[in-house]
C-alpha positions as a printed Julia matrix, in Angstrom:
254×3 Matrix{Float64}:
  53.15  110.37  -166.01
  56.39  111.84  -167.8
  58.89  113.42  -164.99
  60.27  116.39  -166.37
  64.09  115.79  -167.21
  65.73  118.94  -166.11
  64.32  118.22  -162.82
  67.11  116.31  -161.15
  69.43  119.3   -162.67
  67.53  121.66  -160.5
  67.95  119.5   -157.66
  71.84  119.37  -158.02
  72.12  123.27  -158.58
  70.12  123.5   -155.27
  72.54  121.48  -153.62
  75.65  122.95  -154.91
  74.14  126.68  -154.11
  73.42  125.47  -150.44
  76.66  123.99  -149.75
  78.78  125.83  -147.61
  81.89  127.44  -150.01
  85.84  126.68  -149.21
  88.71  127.72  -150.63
  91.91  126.3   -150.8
  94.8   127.51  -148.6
  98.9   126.87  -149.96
 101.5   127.02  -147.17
 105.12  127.48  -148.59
 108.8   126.95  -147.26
 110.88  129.86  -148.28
 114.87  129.27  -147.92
 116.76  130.8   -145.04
 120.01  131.27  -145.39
 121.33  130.82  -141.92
 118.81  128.24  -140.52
 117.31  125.83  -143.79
 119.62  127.42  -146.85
 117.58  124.4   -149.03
 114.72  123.14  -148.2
 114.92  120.61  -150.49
 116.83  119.01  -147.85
 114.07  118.5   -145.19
 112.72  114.97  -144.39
 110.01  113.04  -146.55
 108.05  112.55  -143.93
 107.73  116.42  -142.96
 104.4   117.32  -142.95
 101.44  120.39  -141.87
  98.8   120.38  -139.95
  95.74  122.59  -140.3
  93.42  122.07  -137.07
  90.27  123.58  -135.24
  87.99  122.82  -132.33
  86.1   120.38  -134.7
  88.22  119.35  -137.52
  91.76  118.32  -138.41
  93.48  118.12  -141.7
  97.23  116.73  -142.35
  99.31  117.97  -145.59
 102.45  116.4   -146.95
 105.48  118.48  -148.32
 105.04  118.9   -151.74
 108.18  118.84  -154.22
 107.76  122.53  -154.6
 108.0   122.82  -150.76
 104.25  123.38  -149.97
 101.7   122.48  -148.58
  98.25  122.37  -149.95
  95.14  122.4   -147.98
  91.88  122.14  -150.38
  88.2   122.37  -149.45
  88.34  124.71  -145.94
  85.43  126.01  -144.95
  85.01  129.54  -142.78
  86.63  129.46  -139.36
  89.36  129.44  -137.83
  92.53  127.43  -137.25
  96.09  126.57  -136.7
  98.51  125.83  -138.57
 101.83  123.59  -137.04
 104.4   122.23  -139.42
 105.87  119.16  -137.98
 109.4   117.96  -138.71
 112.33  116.31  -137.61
 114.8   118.42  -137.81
 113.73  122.1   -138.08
 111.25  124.52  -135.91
 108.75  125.96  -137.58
 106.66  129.1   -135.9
 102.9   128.12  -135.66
 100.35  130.38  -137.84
  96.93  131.31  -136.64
  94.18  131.88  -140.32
  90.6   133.07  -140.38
  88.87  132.1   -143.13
  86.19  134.65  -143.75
  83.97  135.72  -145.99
  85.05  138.5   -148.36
  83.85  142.02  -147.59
  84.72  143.17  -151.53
  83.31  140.46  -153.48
  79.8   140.76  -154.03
  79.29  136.48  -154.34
  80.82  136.04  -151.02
  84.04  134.42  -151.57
  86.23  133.59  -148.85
  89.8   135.16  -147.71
  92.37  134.13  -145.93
  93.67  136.17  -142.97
  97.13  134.82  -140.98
  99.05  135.87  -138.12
 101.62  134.2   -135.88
 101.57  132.87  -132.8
 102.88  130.57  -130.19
 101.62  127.56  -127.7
 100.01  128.8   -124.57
  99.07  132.63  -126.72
  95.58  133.84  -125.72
  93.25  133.06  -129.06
  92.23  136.44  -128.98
  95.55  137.87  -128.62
  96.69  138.4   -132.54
 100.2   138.67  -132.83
 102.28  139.77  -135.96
 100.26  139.52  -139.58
 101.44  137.49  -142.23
 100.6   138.73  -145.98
  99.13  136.34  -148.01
 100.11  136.48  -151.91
  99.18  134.61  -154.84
 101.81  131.67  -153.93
 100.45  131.54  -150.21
 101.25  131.82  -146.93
 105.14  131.8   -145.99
 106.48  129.71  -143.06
 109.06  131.03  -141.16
 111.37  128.86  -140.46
 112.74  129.48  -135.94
 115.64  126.64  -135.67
 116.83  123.28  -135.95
 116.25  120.63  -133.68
 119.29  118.9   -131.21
 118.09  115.93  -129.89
 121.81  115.46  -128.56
 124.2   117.28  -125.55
 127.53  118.12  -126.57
 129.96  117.07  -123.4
 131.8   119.27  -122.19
 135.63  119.52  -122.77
 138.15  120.23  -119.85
 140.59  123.12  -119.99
 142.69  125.2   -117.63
 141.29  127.85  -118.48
 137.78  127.04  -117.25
 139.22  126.81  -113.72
 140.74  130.13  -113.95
 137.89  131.37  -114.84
 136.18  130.48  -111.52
 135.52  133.32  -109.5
 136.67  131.88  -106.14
 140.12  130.6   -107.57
 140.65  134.12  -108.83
 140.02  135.14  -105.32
 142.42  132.83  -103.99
 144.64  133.86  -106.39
 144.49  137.75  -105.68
 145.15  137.0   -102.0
 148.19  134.67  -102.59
 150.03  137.6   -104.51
 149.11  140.53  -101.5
 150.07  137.71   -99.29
 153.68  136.99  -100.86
 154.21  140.11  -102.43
 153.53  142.39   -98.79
 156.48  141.49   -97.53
 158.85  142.76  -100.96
 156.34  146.02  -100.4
 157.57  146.43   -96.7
 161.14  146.15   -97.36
 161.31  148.72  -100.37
 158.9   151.39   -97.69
 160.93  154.6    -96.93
 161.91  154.27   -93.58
 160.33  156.8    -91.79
 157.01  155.43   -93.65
 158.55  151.5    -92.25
 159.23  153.06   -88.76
 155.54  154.32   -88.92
 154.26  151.14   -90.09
 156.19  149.19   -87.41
 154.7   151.4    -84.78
 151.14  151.18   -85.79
 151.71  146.89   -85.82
 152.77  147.28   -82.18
 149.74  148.61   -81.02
 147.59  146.59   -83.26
 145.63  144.11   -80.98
 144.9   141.86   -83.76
 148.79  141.54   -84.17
 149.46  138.51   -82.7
 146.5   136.48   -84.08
 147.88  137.43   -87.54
 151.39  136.08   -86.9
 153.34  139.35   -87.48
 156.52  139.5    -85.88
 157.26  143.11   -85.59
 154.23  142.63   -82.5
 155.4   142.37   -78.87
 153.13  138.75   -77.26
 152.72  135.64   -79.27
 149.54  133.44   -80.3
 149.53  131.47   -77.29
 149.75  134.56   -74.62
 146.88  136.43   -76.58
 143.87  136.2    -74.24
 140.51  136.51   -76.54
 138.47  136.22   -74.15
 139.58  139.48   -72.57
 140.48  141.13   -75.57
 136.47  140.64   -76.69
 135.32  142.36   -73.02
 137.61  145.41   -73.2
 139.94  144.8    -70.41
 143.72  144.79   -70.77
 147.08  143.05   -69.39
 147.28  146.54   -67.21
 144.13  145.9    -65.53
 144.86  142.17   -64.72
 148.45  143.18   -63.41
 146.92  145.95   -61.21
 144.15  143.87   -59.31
 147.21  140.85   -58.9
 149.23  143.45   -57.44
 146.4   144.88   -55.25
 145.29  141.59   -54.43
 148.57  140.48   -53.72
 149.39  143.37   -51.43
 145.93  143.07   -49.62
 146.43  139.26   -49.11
 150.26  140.33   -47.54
 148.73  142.57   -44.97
 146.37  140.25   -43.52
 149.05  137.81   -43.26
 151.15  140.53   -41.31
 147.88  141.1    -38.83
 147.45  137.71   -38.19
 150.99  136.92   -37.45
 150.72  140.28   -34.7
 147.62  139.09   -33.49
 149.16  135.33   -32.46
 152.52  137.42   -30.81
 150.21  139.01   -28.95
 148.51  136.36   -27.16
 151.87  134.36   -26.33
């Protein structure tokens, strides 16, 4: 029995036809002129990442600054590019079918997105060309903490020495303000600090008691020096007329 030879080439053009199709996805650094001006100066050992529920692939940086992923299938995945001393924002690709080609090639869709982003939640579209899909590039990397440098000028800047600072010059400056007053303004002034309760707590001299004669406690309940002198002198009257009585009272009974 003679096998008939084109049979094993039927076999492998079944195979090939019912093998799912991939395509081949190109990620490229462009320069930045603020954050990576050459990107010929990033580490060797930079490297992408193209990853899905099920499957993981890794992609070294090319000498044309790329990155080359070959045989993807359909689905969907992200895309992180790790180095050492640059951020790179994260890309989110479908690979789908194509709508317009009538063998059912796939296309490559791409949008960006962050860590923690709702899947569903698409954010800005990135256009794919014929060179591939652009990173963009969000920062370097400090691994260190520059100290901090002392300065005068730092303190001054502290809100509470500014405040001490506006109350030292009213404080030592009132007193230049007082003397250069008109004096029927002064006169008026000098006045008003007489009656001023709170006169002798602050110091002021121009007041009639000092510190030590100022009674809080009465100041807080409302009652006055006039008060306390009238119910000593009532008192004091009352307690001289009982005296008086008693001392009639004793002549009496000799």
């Amino acid at each position: 029995m003679r096998l008939n030879p084109l049979l094993p080439l039927l076999s492998l053009l079944t195979l090939t036809a019912a093998s799912p199709q991939t395509t081949t996805i190109t990620l490229r650094i462009a320069p930045s002129h603020a954050l990576l001006p050459n990107p010929n100066a990033l580490a060797p050992a930079t490297h992408a990442t193209l990853s899905s529920l099920h499957k993981a692939k890794s992609a070294p940086l090319t000498v044309a600054n790329t990155f080359v992923f070959g045989n993807v299938s359909a689905g969907s995945y992200l895309v992180d590019v790790h180095c050492a001393t640059h951020a790179f924002a994260p890309l989110r690709i479908d690979v789908v079918p194509s709508e317009i080609e009538a063998d059912g090639r796939l296309r490559v869709q791409a949008w960006e997105t962050y860590r923690g982003n709702d899947w569903d939640n698409k954010g800005e579209a990135v256009p794919v060309g014929e060179a591939g899909l652009e990173v963009r590039v969000v920062g370097g990397k400090g691994y260190f903490m520059e100290r901090s440098k002392f300065s005068v000028l730092s303190i001054l800047k502290n809100p509470m020495i500014l405040l001490g600072l506006v109350s030292m010059g009213i404080f030592l400056g009132m007193p230049y303000l007082v003397d250069n007053m008109d004096p029927e303004m002064k006169a008026e002034w000098e006045e008003r600090q007489k009656t001023n309760p709170m006169n002798s707590i602050m110091g002021a001299t121009t007041g009639g008691s000092g510190v030590g004669n100022f009674d809080v406690a009465g100041f807080l309940a409302g009652s006055s020096k006039k008060d306390e002198a009238g119910s000593g002198s009532g008192s004091g009257s009352g307690s001289g007329a009982v005296a008086s009585s008693g001392k009639g009272e004793s002549r009496k009974k000799r």
